[in-house]
N, C-alpha and C positions, 0 to 999 in steps of 0.2 A: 425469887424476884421474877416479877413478871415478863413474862418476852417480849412486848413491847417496851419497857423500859429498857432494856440492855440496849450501854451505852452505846456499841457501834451503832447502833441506830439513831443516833442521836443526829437531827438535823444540824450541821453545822453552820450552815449559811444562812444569808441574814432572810427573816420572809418575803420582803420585795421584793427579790432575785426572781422567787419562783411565781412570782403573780405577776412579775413582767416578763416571765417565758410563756407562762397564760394568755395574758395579751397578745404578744408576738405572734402565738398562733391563732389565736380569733381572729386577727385582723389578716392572718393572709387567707384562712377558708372565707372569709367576708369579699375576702378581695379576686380569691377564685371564683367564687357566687355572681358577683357582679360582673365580672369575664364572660363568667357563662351567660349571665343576663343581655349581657351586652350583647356578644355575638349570634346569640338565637333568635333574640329578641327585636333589638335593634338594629345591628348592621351584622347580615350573615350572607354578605358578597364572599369575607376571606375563607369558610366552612366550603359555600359553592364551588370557590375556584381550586381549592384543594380536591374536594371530592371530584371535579372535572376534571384533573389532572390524572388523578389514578383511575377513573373509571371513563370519564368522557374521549371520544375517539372520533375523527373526522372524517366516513366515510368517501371515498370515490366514487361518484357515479359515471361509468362511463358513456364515452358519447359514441354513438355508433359512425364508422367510416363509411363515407359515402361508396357510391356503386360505379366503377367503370363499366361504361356500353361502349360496343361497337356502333357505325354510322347509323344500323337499322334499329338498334334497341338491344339489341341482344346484350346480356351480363358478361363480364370478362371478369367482373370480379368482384365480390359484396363481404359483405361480413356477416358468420352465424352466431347466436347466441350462444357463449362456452362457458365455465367455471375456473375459476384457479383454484388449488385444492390448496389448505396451507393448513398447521399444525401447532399449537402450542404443546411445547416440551412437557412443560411444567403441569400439565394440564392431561396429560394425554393417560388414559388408563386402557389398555387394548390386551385382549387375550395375543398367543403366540395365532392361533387361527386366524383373527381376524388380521391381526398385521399380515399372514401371508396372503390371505385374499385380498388386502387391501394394495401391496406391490405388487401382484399381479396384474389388478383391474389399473392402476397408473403403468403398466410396463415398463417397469425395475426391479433389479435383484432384489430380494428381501436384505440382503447383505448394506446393499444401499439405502435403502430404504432407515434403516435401524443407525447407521451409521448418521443418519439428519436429523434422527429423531435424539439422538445420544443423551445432546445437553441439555438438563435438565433446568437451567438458568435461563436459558432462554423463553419469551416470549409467543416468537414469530416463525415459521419456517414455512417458505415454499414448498407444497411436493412435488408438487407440475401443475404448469399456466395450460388454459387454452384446452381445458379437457372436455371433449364435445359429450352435449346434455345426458344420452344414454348411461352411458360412464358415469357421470357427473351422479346420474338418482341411483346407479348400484351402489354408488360407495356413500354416498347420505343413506342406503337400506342399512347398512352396516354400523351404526349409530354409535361411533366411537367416539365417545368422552372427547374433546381434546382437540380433534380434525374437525377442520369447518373447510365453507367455500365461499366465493366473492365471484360477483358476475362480471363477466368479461366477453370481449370478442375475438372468435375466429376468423382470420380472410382464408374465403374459399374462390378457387381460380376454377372454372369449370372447364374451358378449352386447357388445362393442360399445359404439356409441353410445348404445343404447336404456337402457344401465345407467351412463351417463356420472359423473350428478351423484350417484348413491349409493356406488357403490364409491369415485370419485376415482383416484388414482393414485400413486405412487412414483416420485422420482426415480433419476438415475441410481445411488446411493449405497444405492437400497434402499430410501427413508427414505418414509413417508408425508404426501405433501403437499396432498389434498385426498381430500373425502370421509369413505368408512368408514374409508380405508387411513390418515387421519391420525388421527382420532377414537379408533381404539382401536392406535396405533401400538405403546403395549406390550406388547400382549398377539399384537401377528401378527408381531412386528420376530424375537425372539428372541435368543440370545447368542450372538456369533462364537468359533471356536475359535483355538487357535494352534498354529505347532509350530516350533520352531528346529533351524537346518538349517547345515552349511556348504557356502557355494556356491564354487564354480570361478570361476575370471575372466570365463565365457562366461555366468553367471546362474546357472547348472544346479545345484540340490541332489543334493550329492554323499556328505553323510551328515547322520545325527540327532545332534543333540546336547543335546536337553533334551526334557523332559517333553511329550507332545501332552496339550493342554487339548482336549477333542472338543467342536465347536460343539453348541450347545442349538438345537433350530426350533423355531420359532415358532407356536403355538395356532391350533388351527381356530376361524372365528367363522360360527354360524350366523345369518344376518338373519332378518330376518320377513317379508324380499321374497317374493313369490311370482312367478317368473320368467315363467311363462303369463300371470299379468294384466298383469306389468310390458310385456310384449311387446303385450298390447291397446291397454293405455294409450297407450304410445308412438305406434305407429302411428296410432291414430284423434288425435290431440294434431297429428302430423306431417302427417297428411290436411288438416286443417282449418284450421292453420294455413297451409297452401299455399292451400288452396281461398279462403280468404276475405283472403289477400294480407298478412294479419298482420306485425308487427315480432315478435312471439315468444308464449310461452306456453304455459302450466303446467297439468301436473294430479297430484293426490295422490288414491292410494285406502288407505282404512282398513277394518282389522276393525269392525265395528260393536257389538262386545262386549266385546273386547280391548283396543281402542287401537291395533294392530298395524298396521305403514306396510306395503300389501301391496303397494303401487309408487308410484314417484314419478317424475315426466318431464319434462325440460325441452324448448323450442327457444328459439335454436340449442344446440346440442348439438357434441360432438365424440368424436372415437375415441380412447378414452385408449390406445390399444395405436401410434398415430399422432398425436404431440403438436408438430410440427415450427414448424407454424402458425398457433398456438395465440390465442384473442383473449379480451381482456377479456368481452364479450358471451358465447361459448361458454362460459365457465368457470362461471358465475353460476347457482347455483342459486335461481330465482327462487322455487319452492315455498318456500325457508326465507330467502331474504336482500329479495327485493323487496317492500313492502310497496303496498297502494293504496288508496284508499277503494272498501269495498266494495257502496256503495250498498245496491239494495233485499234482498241476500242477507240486511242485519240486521234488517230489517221482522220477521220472527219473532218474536224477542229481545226486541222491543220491545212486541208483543203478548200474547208471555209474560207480561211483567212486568205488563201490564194484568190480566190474568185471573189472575194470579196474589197480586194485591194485593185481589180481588176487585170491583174499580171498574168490570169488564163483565164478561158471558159473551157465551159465541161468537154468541149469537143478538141481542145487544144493537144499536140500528138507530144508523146514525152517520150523521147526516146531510153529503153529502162536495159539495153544488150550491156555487155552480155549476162546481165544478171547481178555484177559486181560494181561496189562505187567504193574507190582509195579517197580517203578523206585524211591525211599526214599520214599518220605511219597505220592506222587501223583500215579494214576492210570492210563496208556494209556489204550484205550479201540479201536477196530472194531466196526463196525455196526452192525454184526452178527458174529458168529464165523464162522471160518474157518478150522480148523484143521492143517495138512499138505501140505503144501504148496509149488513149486518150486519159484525159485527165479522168472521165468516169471510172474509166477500166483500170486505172488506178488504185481505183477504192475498191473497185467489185473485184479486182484480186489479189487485194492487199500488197502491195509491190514495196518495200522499204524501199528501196532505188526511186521509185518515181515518186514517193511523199517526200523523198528529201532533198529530190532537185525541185521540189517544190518550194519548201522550207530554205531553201538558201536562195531562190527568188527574192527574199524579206530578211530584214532586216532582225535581230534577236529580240531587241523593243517591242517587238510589233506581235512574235509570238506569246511573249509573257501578259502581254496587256493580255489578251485574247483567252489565254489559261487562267489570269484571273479575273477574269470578267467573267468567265462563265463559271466561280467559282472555288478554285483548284488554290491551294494553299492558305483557304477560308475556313473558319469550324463554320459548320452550315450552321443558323440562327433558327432552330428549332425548338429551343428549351428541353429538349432531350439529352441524359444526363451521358458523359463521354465521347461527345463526339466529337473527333476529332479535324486540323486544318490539314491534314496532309504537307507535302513538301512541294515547293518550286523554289527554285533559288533566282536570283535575284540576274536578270539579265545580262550585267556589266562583267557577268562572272563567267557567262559562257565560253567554252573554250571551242574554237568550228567541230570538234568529233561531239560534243554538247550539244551543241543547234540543231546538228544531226539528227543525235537517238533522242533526242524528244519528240521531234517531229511523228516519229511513231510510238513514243508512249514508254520509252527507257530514260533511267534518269531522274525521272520525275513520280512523286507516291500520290496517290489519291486512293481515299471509301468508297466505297460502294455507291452508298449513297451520293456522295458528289456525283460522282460519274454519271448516276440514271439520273441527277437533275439537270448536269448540264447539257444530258441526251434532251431535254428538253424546248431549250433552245430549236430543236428541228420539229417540234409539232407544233411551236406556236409564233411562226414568222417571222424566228429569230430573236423571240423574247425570253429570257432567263426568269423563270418562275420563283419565287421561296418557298419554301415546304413548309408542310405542318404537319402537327402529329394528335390535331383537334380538330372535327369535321366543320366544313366552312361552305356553306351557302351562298358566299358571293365570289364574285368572279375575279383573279387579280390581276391587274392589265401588266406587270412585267417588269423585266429592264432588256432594251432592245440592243443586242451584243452584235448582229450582223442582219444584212438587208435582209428582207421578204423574201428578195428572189434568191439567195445565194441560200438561204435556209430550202427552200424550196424544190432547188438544184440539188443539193445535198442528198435531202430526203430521197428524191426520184436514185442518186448514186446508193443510197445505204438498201432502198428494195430492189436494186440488181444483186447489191453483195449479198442478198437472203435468197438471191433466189439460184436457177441452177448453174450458171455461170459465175457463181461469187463462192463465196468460204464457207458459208450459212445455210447450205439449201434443206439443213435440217433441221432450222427455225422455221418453215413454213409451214402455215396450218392452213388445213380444209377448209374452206368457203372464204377466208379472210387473207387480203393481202398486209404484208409486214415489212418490216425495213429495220436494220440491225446491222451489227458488226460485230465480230470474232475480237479475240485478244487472248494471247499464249504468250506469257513472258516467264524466263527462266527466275529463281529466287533468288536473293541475297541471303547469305550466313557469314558472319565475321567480315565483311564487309567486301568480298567476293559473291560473283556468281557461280552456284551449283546446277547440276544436272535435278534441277526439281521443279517442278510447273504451277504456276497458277494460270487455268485455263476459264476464259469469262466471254461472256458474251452482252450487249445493250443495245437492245429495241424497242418499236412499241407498233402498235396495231389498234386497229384497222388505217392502213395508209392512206389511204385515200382521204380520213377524217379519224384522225389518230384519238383514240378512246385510254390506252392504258400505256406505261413506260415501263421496263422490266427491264433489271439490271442482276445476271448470275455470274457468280463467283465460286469457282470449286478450287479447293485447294490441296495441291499435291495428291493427282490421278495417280494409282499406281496399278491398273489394272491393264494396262496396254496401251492405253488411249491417251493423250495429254494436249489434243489441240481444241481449243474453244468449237471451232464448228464440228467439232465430234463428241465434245462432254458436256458444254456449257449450250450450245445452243438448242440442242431437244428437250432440255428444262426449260427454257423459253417459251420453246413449244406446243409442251402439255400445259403451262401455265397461261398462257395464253386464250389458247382454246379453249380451258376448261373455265376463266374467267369469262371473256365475253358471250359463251352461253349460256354465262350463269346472270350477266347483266343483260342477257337478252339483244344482244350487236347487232343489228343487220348485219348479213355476209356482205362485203363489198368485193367476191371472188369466187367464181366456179368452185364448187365443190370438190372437182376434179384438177381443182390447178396446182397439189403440190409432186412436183419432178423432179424427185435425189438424183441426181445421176451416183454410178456408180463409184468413180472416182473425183468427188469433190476437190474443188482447189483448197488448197490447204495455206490459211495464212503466214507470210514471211515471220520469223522469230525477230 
């Protein structure tokens, strides 16, 4: 029998069966056909947007950050062209060689390095942002499968540490997170571009496929810094704070017309262009966030308010023996006695006793209005980021040993910065200036806190206290007369006072036509020394002097007119 005849082969079922399983599948490769026709042919948007899904990518283009200048032009701070190095896992083929040369040239363990690269699932991985160009073409020489780069930018800060707490910095992302660079972040950030591309398996943009948006950069900011004093400041701040064994300390200089911040300095300090080890301490801008009691720096303020209610004049005798004044159960005390005293010689030797038979001439009203009119318990209105309103409390709350130690500057917290604004008030006839930290070409007429002439009066008392018969007479500088005042006030801890000092001092010069404001702050001398006309005021000084001949000042004073005697008065605590 033939083998095709053998029955198990016999078709059982009926023929129709199998010629409509026939059918069945002609009509679905027909109907595959026409799919295909349809979508390559006709509408092949959904193939597009598929293939754009897995290959299409929407590049960043970044926008470059504007430039801080100081008043004259000079850069404080730009952006250079850098790379971010980044790596697909899945992609990455690299000898053991080249991987170690390749953690080297990023400076990272190979350990870590291999550790980022591990997963193989992954896509995407950073090596490191911000890697400058040199770098950037060794390790493109090194042609590893897998590692690519994308263009970005570096902020580089060329003054250093000296310009730490004014500029601030940016982190990795660009972003401004202290300082000027966060302060006016919208206006130096600018807009990033984009562009759609499709890439190849290997990363590589291989064509365009949508519109480039062209990034926007970011706005030039000029400051009001002036780079020349910022760099006196610094240095005579960093001298003295070494010299006299200091925990830290501050100086701010002002236009004396303006309001204009022409530098600001802190210690410690750090390199924003090197942020690795970064510490709370370093970061702090103590000109605008620390505040302390300013002690005998507010003795002015307080003498103002006298002569200006008319209750003395400068010639008025105040009797200050024997040195001591009982106010309930506590004691103010001098450093020495003094006897007889006028109302000048008051100021010119710092006398607590004679500021605060001053100070209770008046009413406690009348002092607070006056503390805050020139400021004192305000965040000053600079758009500069942390600064602080300091403390006054509220008049109705003074107890008379209160009315007292303010009158010389106990009790009461103030900045830095407040202090040399409301030293203000005496070079300009009594008018209270606002600060800026953006240079400004026009002039700003004020707010007027006490007469012409009681400012005027004043001034004439704070250039005796600088000179050899005051606290100060080692704030005078060669060819320039100046005017200032000392301030040594013990600290608080746990809400007692310790044997620790902040020793400050706040003047400005040329007197006669006042050019600059300068306000120093050292904190906790421990080298011997702890009274403002001994630490704080020869940073005055050299900052001073080494500013006005650098703005070219007429001298308004003999050459030969500075006279230390050897035993300075030393102001009352």
């Amino acid at each position: 029998m033939p083998f095709a005849a053998n029955p198990l082969l016999a078709v059982k079922l009926p023929a129709y069966r199998s010629r409509l399983v026939m059918l069945l599948v002609a009509l679905a490769f027909l109907a595959l056909a026409l799919r295909a026709v349809y979508l390559q042919a006709v509408s092949d948007d959904f193939l597009q947007r598929q293939g754009e899904v897995r290959y299409g990518r929407t590049i960043e283009l970044p926008a470059s950050r504007g430039q801080v200048l100081d008043r004259n032009g000079v850069v404080l701070a730009k952006s250079l062209p850098a790379q971010a190095v980044w790596a697909s896992p899945e992609d990455l083929k690299a000898s053991p060689e080249q991987l170690k040369r390749l953690a080297a040239l990023l400076e990272m363990p190979e350990r870590e390095l291999r550790s980022r690269l591990a997963d193989e699932d992954k896509t995407f991985v950073y090596l490191k942002r911000q890697v400058e160009a040199p770098v950037a073409e060794q390790i493109a020489e090194l042609r590893i499968p897998g590692v690519h780069q994308r263009k970005e930018y570096k902020r580089y800060y060329p003054e250093g540490a000296a310009l730490a707490h004014v500029v601030g910095f940016t982190n990795v992302e660009d972003a401004g997170q202290e300082g000027i660079e966060l302060a006016h972040e919208r206006m130096l950030a600018g807009t990033a571009g984009s562009r759609r591309v499709i890439r190849d398996r290997l990363g590589r943009a291989i064509e365009d496929v949508g519109a480039i948006r062209h990034p926007r950069d970011g706005g030039d900011l000029q400051l009001s810094i002036d780079s020349k004093i910022q760099y006196h400041a610094y240095s005579a701040l960093r001298d003295a704070v070494a010299a006299h064994k200091a925990k830290a300390g501050a100086v701010v200089v002002l236009d004396a017309h303006t309001g204009e911040i022409l530098a600001l300095a802190n210690l410690p300090t750090y390199d924003p262009n090197e942020r690795r080890q970064l510490s709370g301490a370093q970061l702090r801008n103590r000109v605008m966030t620390d505040t302390f009691e300013p002690g005998s720096t507010l003795k002015p303020f307080t003498t103002a308010l006298a002569l200006d209610g008319g209750k003395v004049t400068p010639k008025t005798v105040i009797d200050t023996a024997p040195g001591r004044l009982k106010i309930g159960s506590a004691t103010i005390g001098d450093s020495k006695p003094h006897g007889a005293l006028t109302v000048e010689e008051v100021l010119q030797k710092s006398s607590n006793v004679g500021t605060v038979k001053l100070a209770m001439t008046m009413p406690p009203q009348r002092m607070w209005e006056l503390f805050t009119g020139v400021g004192f318990g305000q965040a000053p209105q600079i758009g500069f980021p942390g600064a602080v309103a300091g403390r006054v409390r509220p008049h109705r709350s003074w107890k008379p040993i209160e009315h007292a130690t303010m009158s010389y500057g106990h009790g009461i917290s103030v900045s830095l910065v407040q202090l040399a604004r409301a030293y203000t008030v005496f070079t300009n006839e009594g008018r209270l200036l606002p600060l800026t930290m953006l240079r400004s070409d026009q002039s700003v007429p004020g707010v007027q806190v006490v007469s012409p002439k009681t400012a005027r009066a004043v001034s004439h008392m704070l250039e005796l206290a600088a000179g050899p018969g005051g606290t100060a007479p080692k704030a005078q500088v060669a060819g320039y007369r100046v005017a200032g005042k000392t301030g040594t006030a013990y600290k608080q801890e746990n809400g007692r006072y310790v044997r620790k000092y902040i020793a400050s001092f706040v003047g400005y010069a040329p007197a006669s036509d006042p050019r600059l404001v300068v306000a120093v702050m050292i904190d906790e001398p421990t080298a011997g020394q702890h009274y403002g006309g001994q630490v704080a005021a020869p940073v005055f000084s050299r900052i001073v002097g080494d500013a006005l001949r650098a703005l070219r000042v007429p001298p308004d004073a003999p050459l030969s007119n500075q006279m230390i005697p050897a035993n300075p008065v030393q102001e009352s605590m």
